[in-house]
N, C-alpha and C positions, 0 to 999 in steps of 0.2 A: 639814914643817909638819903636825905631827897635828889632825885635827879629834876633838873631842869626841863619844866613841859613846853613842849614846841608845837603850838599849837593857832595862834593867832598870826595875820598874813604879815605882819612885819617882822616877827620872828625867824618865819619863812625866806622873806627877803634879806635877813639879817645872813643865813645860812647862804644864800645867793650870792653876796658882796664877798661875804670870805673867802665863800670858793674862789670867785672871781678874781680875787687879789692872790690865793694862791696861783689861779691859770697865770695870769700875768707873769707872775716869778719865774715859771716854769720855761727853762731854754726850748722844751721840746712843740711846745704849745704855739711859739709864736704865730706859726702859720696861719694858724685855727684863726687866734687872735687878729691879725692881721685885716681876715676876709669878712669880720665880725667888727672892726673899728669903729663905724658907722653905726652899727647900732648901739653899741656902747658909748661913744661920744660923750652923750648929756649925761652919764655918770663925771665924767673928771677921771684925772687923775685923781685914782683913789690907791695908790703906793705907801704905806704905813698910815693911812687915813683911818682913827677909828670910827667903827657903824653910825655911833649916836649924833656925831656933828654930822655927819656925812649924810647921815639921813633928813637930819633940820632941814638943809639944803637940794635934798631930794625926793623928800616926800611926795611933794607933787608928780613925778614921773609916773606913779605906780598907780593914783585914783582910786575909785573905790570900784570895787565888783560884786555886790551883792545889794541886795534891798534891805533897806533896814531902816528905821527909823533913826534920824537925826532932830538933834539938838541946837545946832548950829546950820547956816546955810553954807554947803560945800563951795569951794572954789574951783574946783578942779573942772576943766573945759569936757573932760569925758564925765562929768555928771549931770544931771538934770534935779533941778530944784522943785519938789512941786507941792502944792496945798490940796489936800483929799480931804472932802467934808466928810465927817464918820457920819452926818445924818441922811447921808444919798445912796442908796441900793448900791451893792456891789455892780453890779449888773450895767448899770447906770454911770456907774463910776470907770471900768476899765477901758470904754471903746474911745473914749475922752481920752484915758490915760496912756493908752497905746498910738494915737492920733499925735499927742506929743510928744510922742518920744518920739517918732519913726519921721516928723518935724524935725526937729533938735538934730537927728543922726543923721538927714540929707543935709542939714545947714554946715554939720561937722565937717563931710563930707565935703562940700563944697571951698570950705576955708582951708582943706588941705590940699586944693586943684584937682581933685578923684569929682570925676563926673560920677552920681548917684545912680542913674539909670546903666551904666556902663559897668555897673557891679553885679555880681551873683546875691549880695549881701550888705546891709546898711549896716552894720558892723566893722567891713574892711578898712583897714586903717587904724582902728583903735586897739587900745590895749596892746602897745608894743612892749612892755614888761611884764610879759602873760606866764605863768607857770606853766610847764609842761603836762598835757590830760594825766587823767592816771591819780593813784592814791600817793600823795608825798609823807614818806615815814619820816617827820621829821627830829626826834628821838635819834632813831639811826643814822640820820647825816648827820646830828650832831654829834653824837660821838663819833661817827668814824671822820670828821672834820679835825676832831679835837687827835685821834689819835693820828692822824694824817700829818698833822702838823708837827705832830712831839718825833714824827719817825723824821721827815725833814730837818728838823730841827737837829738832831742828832747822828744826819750826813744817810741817811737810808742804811740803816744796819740791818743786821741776818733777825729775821721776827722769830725770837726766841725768849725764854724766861727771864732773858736779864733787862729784854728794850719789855716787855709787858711790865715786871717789876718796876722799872725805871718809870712806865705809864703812871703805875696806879701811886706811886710815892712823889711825882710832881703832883696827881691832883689833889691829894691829901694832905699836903703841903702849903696849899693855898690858899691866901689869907682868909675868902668867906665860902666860896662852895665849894664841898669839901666832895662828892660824891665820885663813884668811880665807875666803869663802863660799865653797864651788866654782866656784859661776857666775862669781868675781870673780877667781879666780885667774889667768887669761890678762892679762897687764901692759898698761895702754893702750898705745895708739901714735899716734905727735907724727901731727897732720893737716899741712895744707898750712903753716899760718900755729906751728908747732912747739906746739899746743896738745895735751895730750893727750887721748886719745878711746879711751872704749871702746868696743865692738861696739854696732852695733844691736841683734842677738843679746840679748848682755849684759844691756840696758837692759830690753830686752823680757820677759828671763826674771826684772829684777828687778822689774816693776811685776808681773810673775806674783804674786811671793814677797808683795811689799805685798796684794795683794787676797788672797794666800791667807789672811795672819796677820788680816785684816779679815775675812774670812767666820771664822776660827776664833772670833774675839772675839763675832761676832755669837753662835755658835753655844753659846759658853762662858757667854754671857750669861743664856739659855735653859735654862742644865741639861745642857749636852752638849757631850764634847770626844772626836774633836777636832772633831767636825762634818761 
């Protein structure tokens, strides 16, 4: 039973839009939302929108943040394109390469009206769909996403053996991945009266998983994920 690795930054971001669309739903959240409009803007209306078109259309928002070799030349205004002869001493090659970049990042700077000398940082400005510091478990957003939504989905019910049951028999039910939370994978066991039951454990690590995907929402709400 493979679980789904969440690993790669659009996977990442893919967890950030759901939330997202869940804050949105959420009567209690407007506020948050509200004071966050603005920055959410150049998403759209993303209301029963699924990830993959939505992303066609907004992939550019997010840029690239790491160095890495490319195959193609990047479009994105917060990159820099650039050609490094592998036959010129490292040495020789970085003070060149740092001269254009911190180029490049006062020109950014300038075409967004941010005077560059008026900053603490040639950075300021960029990357406004920046991940929150911090390690992102994103394995555990996703399930507690997936189970966030089945408990919504089902009007917020008392988290006990029958809404976890009900969890693991929608995912197992589903036409291709089949897999089911970790916490949920230990099979209940019949009690006295041959009812099945999961662990206390269990239950206790899933009302974790619900208040975690609810602090993320709040936090998504605001401008920040995963919070």
């Amino acid at each position: 039973m493979h679980h789904p690795v969440i690993k790669s930054r659009k996977q990442l971001i893919r967890l950030w839009f759901e939330f997202y669309k869940l804050a949105v739903a959420d009567p209690h959240l407007q506020s948050d939302l509200a004071t966050s409009k603005a920055f959410y803007e150049p998403w759209g209306d993303c209301r029963g929108v699924p990830f993959d078109p939505w992303w066609k259309e907004h992939a550019y928002l997010f840029g690239g943040t790491k160095v890495e070799e490319i195959t193609r030349v990047a479009s994105h205004p917060n990159v820099l394109n650039l050609s490094i002869p592998l036959n010129v001493p490292v040495t020789q090659s970085l003070p060149a390469i740092k001269a254009l970049i911190l180029e490049r990042q006062r020109a950014r700077l300038i075409e967004q009206g941010i005077d560059p000398d008026a900053v603490k940082s040639t950075t300021t400005g960029f990357g406004t769909y920046e991940f929150s510091p911090g390690e992102i478990r994103g394995k555990v957003l996703n399930e507690a996403l997936i189970i966030y939504t089945l408990w919504l989905e089902r009007g917020k019910p008392a988290v006990n053996s029958d809404f976890c049951q009900h969890v693991v028999e929608t995912l197992r039910n589903r036409p291709r991945s089949k897999w089911t939370p970790y916490i949920l994978q230990q099979a209940p066991e019949p009690d006295k009266k041959r009812n099945l039951r999961f662990t206390e454990d269990q239950l206790r690590q899933t009302r974790r998983y619900l208040k975690r995907a609810e602090k993320v929402c709040l936090a998504v709400s605001r401008g920040h994920f995963p919070g």
